[in-house]
C-alpha positions as CSV (number, residue, x, y, z in Angstrom):
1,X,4.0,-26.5,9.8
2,X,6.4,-25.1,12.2
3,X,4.4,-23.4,15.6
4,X,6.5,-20.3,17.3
5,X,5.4,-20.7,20.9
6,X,6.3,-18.7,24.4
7,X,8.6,-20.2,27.1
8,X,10.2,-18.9,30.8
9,X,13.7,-20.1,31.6
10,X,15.8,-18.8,34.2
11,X,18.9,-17.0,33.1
12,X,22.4,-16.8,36.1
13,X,22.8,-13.0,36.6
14,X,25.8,-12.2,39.2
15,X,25.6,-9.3,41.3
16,X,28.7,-8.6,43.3
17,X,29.8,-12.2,44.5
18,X,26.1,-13.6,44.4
19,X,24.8,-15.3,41.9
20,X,20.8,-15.0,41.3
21,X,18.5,-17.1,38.9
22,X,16.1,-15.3,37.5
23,X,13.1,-15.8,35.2
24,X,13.1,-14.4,31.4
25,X,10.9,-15.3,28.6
26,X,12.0,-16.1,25.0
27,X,10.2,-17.2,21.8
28,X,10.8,-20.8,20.8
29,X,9.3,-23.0,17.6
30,X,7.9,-26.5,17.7
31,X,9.8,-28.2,15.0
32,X,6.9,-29.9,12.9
33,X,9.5,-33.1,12.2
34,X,10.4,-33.7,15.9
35,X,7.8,-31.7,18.0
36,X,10.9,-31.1,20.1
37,X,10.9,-27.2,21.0
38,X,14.1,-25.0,19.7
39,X,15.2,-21.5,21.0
40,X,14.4,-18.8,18.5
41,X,17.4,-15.7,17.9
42,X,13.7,-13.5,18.0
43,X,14.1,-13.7,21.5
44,X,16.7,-11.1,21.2
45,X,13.6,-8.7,20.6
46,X,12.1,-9.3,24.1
47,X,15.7,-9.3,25.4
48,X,16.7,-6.2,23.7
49,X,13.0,-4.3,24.1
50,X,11.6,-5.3,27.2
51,X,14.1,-7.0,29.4
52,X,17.4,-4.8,29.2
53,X,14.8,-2.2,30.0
54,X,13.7,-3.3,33.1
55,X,10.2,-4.4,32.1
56,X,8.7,-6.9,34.1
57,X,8.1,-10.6,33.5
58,X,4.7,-10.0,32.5
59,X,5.5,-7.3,30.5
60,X,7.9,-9.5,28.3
61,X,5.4,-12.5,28.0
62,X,2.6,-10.5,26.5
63,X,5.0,-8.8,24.1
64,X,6.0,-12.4,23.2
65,X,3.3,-13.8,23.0
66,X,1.7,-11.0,20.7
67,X,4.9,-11.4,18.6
68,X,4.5,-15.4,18.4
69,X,0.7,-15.1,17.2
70,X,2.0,-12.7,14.5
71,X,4.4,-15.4,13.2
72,X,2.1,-18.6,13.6
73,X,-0.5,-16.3,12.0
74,X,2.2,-15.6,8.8
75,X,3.0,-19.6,9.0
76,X,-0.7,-20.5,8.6
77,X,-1.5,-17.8,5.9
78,X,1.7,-20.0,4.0
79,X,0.0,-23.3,4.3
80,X,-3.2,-21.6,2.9
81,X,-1.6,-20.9,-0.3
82,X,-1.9,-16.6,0.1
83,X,-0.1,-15.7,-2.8
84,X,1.1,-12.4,-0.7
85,X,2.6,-14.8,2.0
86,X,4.3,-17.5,-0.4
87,X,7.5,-15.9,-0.9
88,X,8.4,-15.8,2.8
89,X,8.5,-19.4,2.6
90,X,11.9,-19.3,0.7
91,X,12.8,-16.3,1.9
92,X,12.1,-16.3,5.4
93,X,11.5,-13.1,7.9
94,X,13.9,-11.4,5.4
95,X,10.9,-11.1,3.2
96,X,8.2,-9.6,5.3
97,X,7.3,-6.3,4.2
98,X,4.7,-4.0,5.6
99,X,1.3,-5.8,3.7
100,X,2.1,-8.8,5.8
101,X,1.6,-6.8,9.1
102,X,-1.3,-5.3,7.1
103,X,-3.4,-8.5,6.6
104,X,-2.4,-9.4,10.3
105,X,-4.3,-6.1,11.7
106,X,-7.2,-6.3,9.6
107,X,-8.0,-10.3,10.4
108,X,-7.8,-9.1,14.3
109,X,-9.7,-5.9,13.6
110,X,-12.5,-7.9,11.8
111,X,-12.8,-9.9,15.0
112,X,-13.6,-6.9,16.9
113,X,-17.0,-6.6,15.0
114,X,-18.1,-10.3,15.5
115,X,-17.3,-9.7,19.4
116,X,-14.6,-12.2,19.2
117,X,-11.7,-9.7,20.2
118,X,-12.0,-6.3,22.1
119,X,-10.7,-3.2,20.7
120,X,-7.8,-2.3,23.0
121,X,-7.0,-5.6,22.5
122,X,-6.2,-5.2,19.0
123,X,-4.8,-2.1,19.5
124,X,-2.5,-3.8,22.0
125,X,-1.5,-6.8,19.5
126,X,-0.8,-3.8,17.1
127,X,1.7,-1.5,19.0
128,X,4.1,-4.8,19.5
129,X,3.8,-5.7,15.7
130,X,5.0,-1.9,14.9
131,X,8.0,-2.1,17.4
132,X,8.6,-5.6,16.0
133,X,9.2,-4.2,12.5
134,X,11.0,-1.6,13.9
135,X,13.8,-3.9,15.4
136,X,13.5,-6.4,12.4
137,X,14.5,-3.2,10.7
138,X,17.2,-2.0,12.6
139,X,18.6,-5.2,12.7
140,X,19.0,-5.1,8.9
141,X,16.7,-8.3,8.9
142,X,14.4,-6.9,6.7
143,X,14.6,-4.1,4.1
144,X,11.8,-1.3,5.6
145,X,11.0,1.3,3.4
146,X,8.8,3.1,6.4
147,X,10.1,6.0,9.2
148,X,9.2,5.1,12.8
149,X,8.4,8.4,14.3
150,X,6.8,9.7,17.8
151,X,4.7,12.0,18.8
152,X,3.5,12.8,22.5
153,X,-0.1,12.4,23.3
154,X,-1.1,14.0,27.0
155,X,-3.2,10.9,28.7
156,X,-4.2,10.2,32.0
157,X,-0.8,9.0,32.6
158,X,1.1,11.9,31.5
159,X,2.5,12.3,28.5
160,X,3.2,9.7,27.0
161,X,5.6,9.4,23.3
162,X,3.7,7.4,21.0
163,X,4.7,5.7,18.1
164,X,3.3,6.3,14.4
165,X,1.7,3.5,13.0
166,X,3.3,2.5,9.2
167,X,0.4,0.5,8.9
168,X,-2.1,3.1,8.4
169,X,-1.8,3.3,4.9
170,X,-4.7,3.9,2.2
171,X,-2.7,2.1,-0.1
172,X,-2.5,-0.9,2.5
173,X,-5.8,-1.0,3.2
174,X,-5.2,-2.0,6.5
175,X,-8.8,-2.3,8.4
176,X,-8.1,-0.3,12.3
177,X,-10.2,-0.6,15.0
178,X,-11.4,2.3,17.0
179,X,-12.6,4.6,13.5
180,X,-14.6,3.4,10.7
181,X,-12.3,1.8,8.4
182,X,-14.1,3.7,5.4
183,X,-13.4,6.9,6.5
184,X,-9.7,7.3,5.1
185,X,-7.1,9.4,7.3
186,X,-6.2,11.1,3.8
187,X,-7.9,13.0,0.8
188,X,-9.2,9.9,-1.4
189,X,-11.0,12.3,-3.9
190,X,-11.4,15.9,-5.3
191,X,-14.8,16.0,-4.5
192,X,-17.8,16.7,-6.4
193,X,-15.9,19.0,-8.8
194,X,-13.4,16.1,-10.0
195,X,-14.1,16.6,-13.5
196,X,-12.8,20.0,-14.2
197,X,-10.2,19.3,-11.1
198,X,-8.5,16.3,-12.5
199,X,-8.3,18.3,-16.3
200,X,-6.8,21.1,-14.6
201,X,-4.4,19.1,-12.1
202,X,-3.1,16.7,-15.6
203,X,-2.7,19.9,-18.0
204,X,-0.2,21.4,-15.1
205,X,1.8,18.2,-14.7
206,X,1.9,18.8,-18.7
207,X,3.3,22.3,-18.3
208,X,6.0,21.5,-15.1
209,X,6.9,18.0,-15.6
210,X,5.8,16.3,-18.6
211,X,7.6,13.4,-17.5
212,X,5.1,12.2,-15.5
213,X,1.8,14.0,-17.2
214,X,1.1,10.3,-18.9
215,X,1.5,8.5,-15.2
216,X,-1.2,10.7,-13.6
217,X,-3.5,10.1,-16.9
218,X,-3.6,6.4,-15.9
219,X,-3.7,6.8,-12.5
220,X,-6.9,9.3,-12.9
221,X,-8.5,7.4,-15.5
222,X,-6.8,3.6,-14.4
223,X,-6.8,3.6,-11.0
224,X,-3.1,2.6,-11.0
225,X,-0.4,2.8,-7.7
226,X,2.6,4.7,-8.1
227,X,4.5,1.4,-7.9
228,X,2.3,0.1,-10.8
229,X,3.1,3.4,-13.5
230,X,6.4,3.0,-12.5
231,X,6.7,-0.7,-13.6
232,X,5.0,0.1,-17.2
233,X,7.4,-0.5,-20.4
234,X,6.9,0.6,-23.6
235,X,4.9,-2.6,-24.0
236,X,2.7,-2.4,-21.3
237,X,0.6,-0.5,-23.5
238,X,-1.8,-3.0,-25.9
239,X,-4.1,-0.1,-27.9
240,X,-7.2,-2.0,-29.7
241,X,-9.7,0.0,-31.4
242,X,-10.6,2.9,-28.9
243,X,-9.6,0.9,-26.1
244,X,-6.6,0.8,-24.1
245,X,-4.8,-1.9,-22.0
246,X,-2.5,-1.6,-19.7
247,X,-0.4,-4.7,-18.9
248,X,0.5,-4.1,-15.2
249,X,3.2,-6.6,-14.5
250,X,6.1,-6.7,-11.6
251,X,9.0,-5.7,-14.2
252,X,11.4,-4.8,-11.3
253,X,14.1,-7.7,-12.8
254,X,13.6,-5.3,-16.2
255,X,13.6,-2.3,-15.0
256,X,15.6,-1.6,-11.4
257,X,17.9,-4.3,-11.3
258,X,20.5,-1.8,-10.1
259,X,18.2,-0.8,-7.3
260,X,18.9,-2.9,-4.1
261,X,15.6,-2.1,-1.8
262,X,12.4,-2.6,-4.1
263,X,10.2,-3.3,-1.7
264,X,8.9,0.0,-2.2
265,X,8.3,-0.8,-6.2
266,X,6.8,-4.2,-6.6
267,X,3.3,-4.4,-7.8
268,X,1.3,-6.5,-5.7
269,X,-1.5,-7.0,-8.2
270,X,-0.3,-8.5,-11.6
271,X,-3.4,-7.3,-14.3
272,X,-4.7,-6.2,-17.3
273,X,-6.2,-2.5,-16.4
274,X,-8.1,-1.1,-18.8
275,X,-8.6,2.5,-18.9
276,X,-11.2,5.2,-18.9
277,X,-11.1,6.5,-22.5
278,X,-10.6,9.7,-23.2
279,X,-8.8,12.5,-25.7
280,X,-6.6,13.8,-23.7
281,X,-4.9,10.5,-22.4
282,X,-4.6,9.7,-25.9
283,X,-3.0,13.3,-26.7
284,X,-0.6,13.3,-23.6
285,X,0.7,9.3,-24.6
286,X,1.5,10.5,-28.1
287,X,3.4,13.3,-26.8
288,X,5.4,11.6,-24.1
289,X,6.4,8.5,-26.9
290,X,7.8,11.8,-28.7
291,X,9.4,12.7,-25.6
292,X,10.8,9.1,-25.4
293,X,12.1,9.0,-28.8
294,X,13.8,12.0,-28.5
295,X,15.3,11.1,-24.9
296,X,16.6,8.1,-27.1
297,X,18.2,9.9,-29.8
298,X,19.9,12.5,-27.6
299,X,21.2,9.6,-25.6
300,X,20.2,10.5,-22.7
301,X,17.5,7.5,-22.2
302,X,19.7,4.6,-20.5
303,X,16.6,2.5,-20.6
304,X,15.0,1.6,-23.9
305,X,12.6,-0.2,-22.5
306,X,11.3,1.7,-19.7
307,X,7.6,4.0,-20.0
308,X,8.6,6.6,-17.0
309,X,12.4,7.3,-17.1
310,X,14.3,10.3,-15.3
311,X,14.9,13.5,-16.9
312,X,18.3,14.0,-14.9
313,X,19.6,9.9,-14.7
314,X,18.4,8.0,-17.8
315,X,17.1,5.4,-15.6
316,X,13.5,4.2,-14.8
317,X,12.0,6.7,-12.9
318,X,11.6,5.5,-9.2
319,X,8.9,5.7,-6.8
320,X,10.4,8.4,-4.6
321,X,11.6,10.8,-7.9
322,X,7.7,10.3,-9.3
323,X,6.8,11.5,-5.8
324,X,8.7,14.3,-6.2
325,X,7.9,15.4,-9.3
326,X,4.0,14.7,-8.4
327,X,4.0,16.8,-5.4
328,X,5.9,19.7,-7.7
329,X,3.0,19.6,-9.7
330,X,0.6,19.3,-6.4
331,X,2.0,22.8,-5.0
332,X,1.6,24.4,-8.4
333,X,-2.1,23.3,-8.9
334,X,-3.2,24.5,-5.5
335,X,-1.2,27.8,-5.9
336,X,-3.6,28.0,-9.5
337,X,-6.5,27.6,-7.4
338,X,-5.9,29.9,-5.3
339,X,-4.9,32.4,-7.5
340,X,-8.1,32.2,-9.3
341,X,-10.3,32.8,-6.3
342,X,-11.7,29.0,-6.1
343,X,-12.1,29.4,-2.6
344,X,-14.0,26.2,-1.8
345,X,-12.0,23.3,-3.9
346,X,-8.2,25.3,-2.6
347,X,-9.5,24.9,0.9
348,X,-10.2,21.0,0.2
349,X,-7.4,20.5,-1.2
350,X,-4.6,22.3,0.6
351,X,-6.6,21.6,4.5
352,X,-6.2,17.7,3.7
353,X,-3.7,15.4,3.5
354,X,-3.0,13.7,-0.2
355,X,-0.4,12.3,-2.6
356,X,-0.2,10.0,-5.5
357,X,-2.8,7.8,-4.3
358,X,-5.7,10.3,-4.4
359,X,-5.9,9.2,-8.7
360,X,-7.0,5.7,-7.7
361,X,-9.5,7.3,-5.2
362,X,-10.9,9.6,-8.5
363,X,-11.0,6.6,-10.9
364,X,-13.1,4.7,-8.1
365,X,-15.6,7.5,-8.0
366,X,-15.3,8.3,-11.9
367,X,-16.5,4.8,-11.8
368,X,-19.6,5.3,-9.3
369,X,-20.3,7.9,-11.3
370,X,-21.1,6.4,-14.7
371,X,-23.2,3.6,-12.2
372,X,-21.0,0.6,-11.5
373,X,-21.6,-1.0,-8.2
374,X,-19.3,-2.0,-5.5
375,X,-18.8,-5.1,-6.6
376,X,-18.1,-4.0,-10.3
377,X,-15.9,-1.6,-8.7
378,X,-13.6,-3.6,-6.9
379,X,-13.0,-5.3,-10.5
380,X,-12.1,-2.2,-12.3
381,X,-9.6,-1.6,-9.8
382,X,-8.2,-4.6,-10.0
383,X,-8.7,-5.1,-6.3
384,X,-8.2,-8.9,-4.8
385,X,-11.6,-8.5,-2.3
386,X,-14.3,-6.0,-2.5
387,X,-12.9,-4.5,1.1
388,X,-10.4,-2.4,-0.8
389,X,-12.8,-0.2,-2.7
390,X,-15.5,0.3,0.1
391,X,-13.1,2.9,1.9
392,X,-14.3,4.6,-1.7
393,X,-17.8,3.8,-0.8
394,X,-20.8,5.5,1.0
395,X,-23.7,2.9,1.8
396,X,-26.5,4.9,-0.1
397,X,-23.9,4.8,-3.3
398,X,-23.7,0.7,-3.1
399,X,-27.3,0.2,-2.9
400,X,-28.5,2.8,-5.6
401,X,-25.8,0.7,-7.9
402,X,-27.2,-3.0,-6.9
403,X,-29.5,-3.2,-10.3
404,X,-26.5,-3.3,-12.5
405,X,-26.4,-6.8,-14.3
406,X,-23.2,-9.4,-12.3
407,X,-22.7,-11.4,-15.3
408,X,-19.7,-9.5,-16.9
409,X,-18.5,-9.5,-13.3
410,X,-18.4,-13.8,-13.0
411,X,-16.8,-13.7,-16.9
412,X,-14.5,-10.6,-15.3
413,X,-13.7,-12.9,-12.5
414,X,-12.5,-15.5,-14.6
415,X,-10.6,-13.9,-17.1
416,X,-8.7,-12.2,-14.2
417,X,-9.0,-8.7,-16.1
418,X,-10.1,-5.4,-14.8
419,X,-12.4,-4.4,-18.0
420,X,-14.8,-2.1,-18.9
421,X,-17.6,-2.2,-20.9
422,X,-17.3,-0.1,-24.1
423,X,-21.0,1.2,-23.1
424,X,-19.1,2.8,-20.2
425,X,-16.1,4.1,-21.9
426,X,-17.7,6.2,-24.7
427,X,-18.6,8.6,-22.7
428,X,-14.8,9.6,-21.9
429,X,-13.6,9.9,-25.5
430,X,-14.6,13.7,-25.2
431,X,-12.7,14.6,-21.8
């Protein structure tokens, strides 16, 4: 494989009628053929970020050698086989996207707890991968769905403008030092009263925007991402018996083919997800195929194949309008609560941070609930490790769960579904 690696050269800079040498750093790769050494155009980062700003020599060799790990890190991950690395191999830099600099983070963060790496170290190696995206993104390299914002934080410096990190994302599941990674910076859950709360939350969607009422169902009782509900077609759904199957596929070549950036609505996770059963899901599909079917006839559907479309367009619903719509229903559900005196669940709810995500927290702890175990868990979900589902996790939960049986895990496993057994599942028909 190719190796990115860190080289000083002197550069001719003339100043009046003198001219001075002086030293610079760029990034350069070992070419795997020839193991000759070629300049890399990412030197224009250091140029552009550290040197036109007057930063010193050292100051431009840590940033490139930061940004050099980063890539040899991305080149090895590529010769591993990762499937979430294999598509920059055609596509080049063009094709990173945020859960690249995610993994990156949280193999260095789990460093720091083997003593192998310090924790301002990481933080360090961090802060250049976030400006590195940045300027990857301003440079139209790449196709970044995130905002780069700042805030000022008063240190012993001053104060100093600090910039937000894009990485800190539930829905990542990027692993950062210097907190416990369990501990989510947003609302994962409704809390012990999630029962009554997610009825009430679904059954106002139905009232203000039906549209979506079916997508929080199966992200309640599913676990699913916003990217995954909006990827569902018509036949996605596979109903046997009392059971339900969802076929969460990447149907972006289907579905938002007119869309140019969809980094923002790929699924990540191809599976079969199969649902918590219960009435009301039932109830609320059988209305929105009505819905549908009427949408259809009226003309007004542009898509006759998509699950989620937009009232206003005709086309597949998007991430950001099922955002919007979601939140609508967010700010009426909290104004319910609050106008019915529920004091303790309103000032949950509207004192914390959540969004769309907050349905896969409730399915995990639905599913802790009715005794599955970590492990179990991370199945259900459909997660790729167990790591994912343990920000869902508190350690006397896991270890009061360990005497369920692991065989329907191994067979799980090697199916590649996320199933439940129907001894679980009966006891949602009534919800």
């Amino acid at each position: 494989m190719n190796k990115f690696v860190v080289r000083e050269y002197k550069i001719e800079e003339i100043i009046g009628e003198t001219i001075i040498k002086t030293a610079t750093i760029g990034i350069g790769f070992v070419s795997k053929d020839t193991g000759n050494v070629y300049p890399s155009p990412l030197t224009n980062f250091i140029k552009s970020n550290y040197r036109r700003k007057g930063k010193s020599l050292s100051s431009q060799r840590n940033a490139a050698y930061a940004i050099t790990r980063f890539l040899n890190y991305i080149e090895e991950q590529i010769e591993e086989g990762d499937d979430d690395f294999l598509l920059l191999k055609t596509k080049g830099l063009s094709g990173l996207e945020l859960i690249h600099g995610s993994k990156y983070i949280t193999h260095l963060s789990l460093q720091v707890r083997i003593k192998k790496l310090s924790a301002n170290y990481v933080k360090n190696q961090m802060m250049y991968i976030i400006y590195f995206y940045a300027w990857l993104r301003d440079q139209e390299i790449i196709e970044g769905d995130f905002e780069l914002t700042y805030k000022e934080v008063r240190g012993k410096r001053g104060v100093l403008s600090v910039a937000s990190n894009p990485f800190d994302d539930i829905e990542l599941g990027t692993v950062i030092v210097g907190r416990d990674e369990r501990v989510p910076t947003a609302l994962v859950d409704f809390g012990s009263n999630r029962y009554p709360l997610t009825l009430k939350f679904i059954n106002t969607a139905r009232l203000i925007a039906p549209e979506i009422a079916l997508g929080i169902c199966y992200q309640f009782f599913g676990g699913l991402r916003r990217s995954e509900v909006i990827n569902l077609t018509k036949q996605s759904i596979k109903q046997t018996g009392k059971s339900t199957i969802l076929e969460v596929r990447d149907n972006q070549e289907i579905l938002f083919s007119h869309i140019k950036n969809t980094s923002h609505l790929q699924v990540k996770n191809p599976r079969n997800q199969a649902l918590l059963a219960n009435d009301l899901t039932d109830s609320i599909y059988r209305e929105h195929l009505t819905w549908l079917e009427q949408s259809e006839k009226d003309g007004k559907a542009k898509s006759n194949q998509a699950l989620f479309i937009s009232p206003t367009t005709g086309n597949p619903m998007t991430g950001k309008q099922y955002y919007i719509k979601f939140t609508e229903v967010k700010m009426k559900f909290l104004k319910q609560l609050s106008d019915e005196g529920n004091t303790d669940d309103y000032l949950l709810l509207a004192q914390n941070d959540w969004s769309t995500h907050i349905g896969r927290g409730v399915f995990t702890n639905f599913l802790l609930d009715i005794g599955l175990n970590s492990t179990q868990v991370a199945i259900a979900r459909g997660d790729n490790s167990i790591n994912s589902s343990l920000a869902y996790i508190d350690e006397k939960t896991a270890i009061e769960s360990m005497n369920l049986a692991v065989n329907n895990i191994r067979e799980a496993f090697q199916r590649r579904e996320a199933l439940i057994d129907d001894e679980y599942t009966n006891k949602w028909r009534r919800m």
